[in-house]
C-alpha positions as CSV (number, residue, x, y, z in Angstrom):
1,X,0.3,-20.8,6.0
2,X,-0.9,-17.7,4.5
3,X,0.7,-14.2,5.3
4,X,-1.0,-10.7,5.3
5,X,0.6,-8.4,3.2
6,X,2.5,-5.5,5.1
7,X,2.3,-3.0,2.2
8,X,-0.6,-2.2,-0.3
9,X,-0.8,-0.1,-3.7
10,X,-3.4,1.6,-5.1
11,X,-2.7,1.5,-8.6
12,X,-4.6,4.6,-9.4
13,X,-2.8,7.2,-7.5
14,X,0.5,5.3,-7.6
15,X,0.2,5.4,-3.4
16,X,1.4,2.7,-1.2
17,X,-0.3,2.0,2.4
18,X,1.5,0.3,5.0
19,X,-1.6,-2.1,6.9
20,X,-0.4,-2.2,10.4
21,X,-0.6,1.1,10.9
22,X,-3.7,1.7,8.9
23,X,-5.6,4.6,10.1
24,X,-10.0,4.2,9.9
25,X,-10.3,7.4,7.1
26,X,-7.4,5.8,4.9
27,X,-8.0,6.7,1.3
28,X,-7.1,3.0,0.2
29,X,-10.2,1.7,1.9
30,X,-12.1,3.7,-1.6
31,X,-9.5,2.4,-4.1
32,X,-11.3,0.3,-6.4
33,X,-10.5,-3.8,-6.0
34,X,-8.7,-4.0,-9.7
35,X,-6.1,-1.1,-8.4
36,X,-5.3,-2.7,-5.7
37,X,-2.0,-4.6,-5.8
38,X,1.1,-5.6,-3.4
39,X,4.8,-6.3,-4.3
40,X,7.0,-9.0,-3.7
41,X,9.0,-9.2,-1.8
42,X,6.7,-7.2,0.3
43,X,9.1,-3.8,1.3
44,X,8.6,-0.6,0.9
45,X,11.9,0.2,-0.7
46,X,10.2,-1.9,-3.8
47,X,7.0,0.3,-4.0
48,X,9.2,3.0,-3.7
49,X,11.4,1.9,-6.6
50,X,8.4,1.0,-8.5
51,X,7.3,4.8,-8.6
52,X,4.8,4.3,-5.7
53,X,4.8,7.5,-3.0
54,X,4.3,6.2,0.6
55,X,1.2,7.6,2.1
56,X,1.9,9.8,5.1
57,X,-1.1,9.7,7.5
58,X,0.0,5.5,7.4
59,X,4.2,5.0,6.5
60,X,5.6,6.8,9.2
């Protein structure tokens, strides 16, 4: 069984986007595939430990 990722990182910007709450305009939909990237385990604290800022319009 294969599970979705909650959180995604765009390498580029060092942002994190959280995908259930995903909004249609969301700048990670223009991030290029190869900065693209997700953390295990998958939690936000992690991103945010690894220097990653949450997004606002999508981690609320």
């Amino acid at each position: 069984m294969t599970t979705m990722a909650g959180y995604l990182e765009n390498k580029s910007d060092m942002i994190v986007h959280h995908l259930a709450t995903i909004i249609p305009n969301c700048e990670i939909y223009y991030a290029k595939k190869e900065d693209k990237t997700c953390f295990v385990p998958d939690m936000l604290e992690e991103a945010i430990k690894e220097k990653f800022t949450p997004y606002l319009q999508c981690c609320k």
